[in-house]
N, CA, C and O atoms as a GROMACS GRO file, in nm:
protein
  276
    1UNK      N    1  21.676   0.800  28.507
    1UNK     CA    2  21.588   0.730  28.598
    1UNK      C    3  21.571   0.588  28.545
    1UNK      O    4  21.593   0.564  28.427
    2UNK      N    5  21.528   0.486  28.639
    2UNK     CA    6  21.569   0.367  28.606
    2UNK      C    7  21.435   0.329  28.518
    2UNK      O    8  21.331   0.386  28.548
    3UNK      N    9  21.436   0.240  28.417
    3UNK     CA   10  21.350   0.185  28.328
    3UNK      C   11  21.230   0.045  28.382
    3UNK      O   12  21.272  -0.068  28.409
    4UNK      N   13  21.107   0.078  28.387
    4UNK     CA   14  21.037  -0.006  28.471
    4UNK      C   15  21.000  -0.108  28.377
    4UNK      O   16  20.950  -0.212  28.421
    5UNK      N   17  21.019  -0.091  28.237
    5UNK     CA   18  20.978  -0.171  28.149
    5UNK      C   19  21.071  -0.162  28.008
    5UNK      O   20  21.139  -0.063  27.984
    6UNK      N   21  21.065  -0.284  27.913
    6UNK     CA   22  21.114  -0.233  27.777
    6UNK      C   23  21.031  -0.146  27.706
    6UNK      O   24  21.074  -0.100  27.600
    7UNK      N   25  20.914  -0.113  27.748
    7UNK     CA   26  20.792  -0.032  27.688
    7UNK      C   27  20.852   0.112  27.705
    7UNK      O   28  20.809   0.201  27.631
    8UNK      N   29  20.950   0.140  27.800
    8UNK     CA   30  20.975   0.277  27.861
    8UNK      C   31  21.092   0.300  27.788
    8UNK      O   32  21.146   0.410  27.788
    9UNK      N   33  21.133   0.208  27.726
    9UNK     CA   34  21.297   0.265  27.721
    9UNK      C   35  21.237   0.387  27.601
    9UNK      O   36  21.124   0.403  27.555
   10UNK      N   37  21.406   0.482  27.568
   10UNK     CA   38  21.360   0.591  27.485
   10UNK      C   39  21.355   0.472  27.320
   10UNK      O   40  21.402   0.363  27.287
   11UNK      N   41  21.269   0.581  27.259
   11UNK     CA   42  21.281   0.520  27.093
   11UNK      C   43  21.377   0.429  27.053
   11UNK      O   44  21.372   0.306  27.063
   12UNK      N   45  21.468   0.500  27.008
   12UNK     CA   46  21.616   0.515  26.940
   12UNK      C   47  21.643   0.358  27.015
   12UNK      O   48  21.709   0.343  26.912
   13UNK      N   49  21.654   0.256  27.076
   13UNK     CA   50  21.650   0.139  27.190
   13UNK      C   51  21.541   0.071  27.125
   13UNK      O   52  21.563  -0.018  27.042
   14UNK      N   53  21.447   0.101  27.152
   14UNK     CA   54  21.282   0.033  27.182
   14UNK      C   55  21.263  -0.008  26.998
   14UNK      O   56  21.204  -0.112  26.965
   15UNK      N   57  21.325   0.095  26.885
   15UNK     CA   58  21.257   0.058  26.774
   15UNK      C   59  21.353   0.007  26.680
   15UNK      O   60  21.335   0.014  26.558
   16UNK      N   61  21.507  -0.070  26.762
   16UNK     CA   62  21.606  -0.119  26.656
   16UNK      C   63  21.656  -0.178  26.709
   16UNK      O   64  21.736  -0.237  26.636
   17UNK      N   65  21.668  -0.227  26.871
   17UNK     CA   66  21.718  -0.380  26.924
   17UNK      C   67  21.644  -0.471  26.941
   17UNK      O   68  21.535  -0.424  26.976
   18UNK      N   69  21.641  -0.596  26.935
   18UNK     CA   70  21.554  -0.668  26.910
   18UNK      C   71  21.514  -0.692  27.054
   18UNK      O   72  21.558  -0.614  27.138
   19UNK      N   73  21.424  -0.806  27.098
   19UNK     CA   74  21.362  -0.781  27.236
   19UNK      C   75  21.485  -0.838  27.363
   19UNK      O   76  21.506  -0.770  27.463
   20UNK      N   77  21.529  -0.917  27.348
   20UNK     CA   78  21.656  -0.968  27.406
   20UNK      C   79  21.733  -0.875  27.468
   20UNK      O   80  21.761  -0.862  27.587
   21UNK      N   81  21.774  -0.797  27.348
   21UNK     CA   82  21.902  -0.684  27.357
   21UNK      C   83  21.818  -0.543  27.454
   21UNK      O   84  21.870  -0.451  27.517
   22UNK      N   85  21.700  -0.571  27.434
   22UNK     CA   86  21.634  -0.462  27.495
   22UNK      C   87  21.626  -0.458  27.632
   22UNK      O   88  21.618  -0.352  27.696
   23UNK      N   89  21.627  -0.620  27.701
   23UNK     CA   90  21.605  -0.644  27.813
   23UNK      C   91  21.759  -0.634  27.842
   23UNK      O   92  21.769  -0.549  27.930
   24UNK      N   93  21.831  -0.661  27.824
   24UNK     CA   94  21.950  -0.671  27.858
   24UNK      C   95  22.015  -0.492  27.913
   24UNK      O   96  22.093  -0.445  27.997
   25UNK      N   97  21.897  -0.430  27.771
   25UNK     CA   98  22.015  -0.264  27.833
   25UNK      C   99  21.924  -0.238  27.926
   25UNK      O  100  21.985  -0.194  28.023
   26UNK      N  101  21.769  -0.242  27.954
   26UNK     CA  102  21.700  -0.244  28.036
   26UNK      C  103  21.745  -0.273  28.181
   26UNK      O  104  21.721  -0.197  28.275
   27UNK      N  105  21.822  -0.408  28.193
   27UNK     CA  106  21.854  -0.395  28.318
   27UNK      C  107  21.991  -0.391  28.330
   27UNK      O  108  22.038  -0.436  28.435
   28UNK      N  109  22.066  -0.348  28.246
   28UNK     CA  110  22.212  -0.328  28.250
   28UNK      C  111  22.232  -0.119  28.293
   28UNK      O  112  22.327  -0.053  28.335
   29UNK      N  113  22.097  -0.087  28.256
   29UNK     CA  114  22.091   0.084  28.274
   29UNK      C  115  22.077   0.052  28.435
   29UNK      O  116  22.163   0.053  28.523
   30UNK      N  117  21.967   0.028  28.440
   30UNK     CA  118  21.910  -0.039  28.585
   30UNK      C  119  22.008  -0.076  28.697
   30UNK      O  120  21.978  -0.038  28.810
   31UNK      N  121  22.126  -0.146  28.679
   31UNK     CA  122  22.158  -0.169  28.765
   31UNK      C  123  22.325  -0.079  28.748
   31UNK      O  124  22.406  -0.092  28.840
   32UNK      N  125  22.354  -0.005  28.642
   32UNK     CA  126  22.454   0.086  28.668
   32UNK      C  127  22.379   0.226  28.716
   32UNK      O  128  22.450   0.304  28.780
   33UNK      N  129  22.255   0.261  28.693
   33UNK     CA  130  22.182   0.400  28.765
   33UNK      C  131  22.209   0.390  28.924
   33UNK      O  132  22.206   0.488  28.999
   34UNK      N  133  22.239   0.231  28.970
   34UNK     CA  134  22.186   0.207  29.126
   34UNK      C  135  22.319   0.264  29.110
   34UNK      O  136  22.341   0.385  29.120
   35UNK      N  137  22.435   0.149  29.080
   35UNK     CA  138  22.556   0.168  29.094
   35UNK      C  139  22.661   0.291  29.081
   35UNK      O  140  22.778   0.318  29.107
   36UNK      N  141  22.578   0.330  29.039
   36UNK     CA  142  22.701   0.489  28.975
   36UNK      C  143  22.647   0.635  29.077
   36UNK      O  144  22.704   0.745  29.080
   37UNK      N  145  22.529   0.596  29.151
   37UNK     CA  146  22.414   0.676  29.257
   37UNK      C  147  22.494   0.792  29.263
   37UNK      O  148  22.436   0.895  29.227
   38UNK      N  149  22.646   0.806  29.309
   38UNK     CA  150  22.728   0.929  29.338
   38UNK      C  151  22.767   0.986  29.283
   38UNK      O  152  22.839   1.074  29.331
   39UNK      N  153  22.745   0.974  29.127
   39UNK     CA  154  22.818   1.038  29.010
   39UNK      C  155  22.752   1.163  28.962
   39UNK      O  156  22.799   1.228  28.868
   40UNK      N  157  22.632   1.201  29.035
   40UNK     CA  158  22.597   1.342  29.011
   40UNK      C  159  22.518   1.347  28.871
   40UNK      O  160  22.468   1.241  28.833
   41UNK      N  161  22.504   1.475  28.785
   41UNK     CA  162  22.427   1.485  28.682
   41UNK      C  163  22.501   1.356  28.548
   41UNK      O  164  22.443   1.306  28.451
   42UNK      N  165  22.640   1.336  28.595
   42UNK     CA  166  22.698   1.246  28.484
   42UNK      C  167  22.597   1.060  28.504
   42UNK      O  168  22.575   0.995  28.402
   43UNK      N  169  22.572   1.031  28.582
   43UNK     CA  170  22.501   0.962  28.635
   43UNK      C  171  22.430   0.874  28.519
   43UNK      O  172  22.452   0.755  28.494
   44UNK      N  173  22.331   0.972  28.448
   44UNK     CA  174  22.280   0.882  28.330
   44UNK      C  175  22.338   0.836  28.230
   44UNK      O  176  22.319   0.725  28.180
   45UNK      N  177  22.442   0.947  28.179
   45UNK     CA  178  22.500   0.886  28.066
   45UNK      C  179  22.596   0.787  28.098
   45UNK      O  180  22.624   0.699  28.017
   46UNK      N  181  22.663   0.796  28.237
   46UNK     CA  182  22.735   0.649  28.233
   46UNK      C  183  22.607   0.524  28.254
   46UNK      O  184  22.622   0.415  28.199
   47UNK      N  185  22.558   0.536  28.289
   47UNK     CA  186  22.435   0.436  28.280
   47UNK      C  187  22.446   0.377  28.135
   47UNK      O  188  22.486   0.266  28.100
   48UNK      N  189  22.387   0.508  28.039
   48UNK     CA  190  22.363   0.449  27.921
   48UNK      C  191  22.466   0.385  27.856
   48UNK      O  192  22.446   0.301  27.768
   49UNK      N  193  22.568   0.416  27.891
   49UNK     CA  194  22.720   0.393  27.804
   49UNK      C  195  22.745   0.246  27.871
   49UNK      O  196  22.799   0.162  27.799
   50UNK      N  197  22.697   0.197  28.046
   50UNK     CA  198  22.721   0.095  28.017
   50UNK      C  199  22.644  -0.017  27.975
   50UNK      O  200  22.686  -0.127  27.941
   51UNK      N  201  22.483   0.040  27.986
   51UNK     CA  202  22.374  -0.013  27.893
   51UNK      C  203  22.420  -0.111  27.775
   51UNK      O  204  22.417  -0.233  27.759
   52UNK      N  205  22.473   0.027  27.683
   52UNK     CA  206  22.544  -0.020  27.546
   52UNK      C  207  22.614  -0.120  27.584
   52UNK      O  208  22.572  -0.232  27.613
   53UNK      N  209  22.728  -0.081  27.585
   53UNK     CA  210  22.835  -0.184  27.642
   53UNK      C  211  22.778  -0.381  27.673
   53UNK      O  212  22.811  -0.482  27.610
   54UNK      N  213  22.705  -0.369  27.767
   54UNK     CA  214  22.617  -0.491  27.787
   54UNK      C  215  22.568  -0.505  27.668
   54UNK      O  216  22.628  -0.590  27.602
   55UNK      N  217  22.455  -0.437  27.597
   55UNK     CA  218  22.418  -0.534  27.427
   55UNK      C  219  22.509  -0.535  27.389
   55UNK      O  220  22.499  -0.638  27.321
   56UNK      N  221  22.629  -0.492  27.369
   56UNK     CA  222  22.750  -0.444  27.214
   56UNK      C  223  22.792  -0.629  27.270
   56UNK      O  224  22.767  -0.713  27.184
   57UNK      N  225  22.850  -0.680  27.399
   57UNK     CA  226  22.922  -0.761  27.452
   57UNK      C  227  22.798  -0.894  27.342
   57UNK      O  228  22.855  -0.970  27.263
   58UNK      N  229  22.705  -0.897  27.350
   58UNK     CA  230  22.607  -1.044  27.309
   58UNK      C  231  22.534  -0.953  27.146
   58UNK      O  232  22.439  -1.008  27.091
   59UNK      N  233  22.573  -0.863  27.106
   59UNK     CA  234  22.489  -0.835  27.001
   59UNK      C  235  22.613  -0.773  26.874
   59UNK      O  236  22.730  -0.738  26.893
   60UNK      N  237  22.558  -0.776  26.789
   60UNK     CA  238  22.658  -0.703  26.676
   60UNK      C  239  22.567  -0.610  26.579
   60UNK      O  240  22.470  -0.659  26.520
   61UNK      N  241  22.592  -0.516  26.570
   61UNK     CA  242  22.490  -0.471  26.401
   61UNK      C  243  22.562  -0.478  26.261
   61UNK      O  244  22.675  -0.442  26.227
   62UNK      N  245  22.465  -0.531  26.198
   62UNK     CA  246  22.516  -0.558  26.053
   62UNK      C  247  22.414  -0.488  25.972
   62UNK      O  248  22.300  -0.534  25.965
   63UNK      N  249  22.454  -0.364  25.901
   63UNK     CA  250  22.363  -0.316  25.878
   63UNK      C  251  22.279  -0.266  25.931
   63UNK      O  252  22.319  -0.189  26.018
   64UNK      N  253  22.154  -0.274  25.920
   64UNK     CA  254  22.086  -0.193  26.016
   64UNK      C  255  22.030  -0.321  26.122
   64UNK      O  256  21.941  -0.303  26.205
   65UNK      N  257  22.068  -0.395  26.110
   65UNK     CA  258  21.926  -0.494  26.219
   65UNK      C  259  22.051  -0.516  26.310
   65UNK      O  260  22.164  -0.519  26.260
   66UNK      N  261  22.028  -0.532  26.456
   66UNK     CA  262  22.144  -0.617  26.568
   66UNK      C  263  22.122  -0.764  26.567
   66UNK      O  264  22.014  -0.820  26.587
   67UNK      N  265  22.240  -0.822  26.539
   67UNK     CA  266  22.194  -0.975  26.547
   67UNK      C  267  22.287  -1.027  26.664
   67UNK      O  268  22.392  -0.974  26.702
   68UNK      N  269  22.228  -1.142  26.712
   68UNK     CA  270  22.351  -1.204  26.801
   68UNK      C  271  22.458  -1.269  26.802
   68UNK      O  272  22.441  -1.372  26.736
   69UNK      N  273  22.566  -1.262  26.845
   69UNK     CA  274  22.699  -1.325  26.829
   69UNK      C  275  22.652  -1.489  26.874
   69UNK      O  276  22.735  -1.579  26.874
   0.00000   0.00000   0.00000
């Protein structure tokens, strides 16, 4: 289900990307949940996968913190 806020996203998101990267999977989930609508129960996880994808493209992790390219 789509994320109404960075406050909503799950943990694992919310307590190790920085706020940037947060907004970014925020509405990168957001607008592949609309987009992918026909994909049935697979639906979220391509969401999330292309979530990722969108931070991985402007973010890197080094260690534990994500910094930006």
């Amino acid at each position: 289900m789509p994320y109404a806020s960075i406050e909503v996203l799950p943990p694992q998101i919310r307590e190790h990307l920085p706020q940037q990267a947060r907004e970014i999977y925020r509405e990168a989930f957001n607008n592949a949940w609309e987009e992918y609508a026909d994909s049935g129960e697979r639906r979220e996880g391509i969401a999330h996968r292309v979530a990722w994808a969108a931070v991985k493209r402007r973010y890197l992790k080094k260690g534990n913190a994500w910094v930006p390219l």
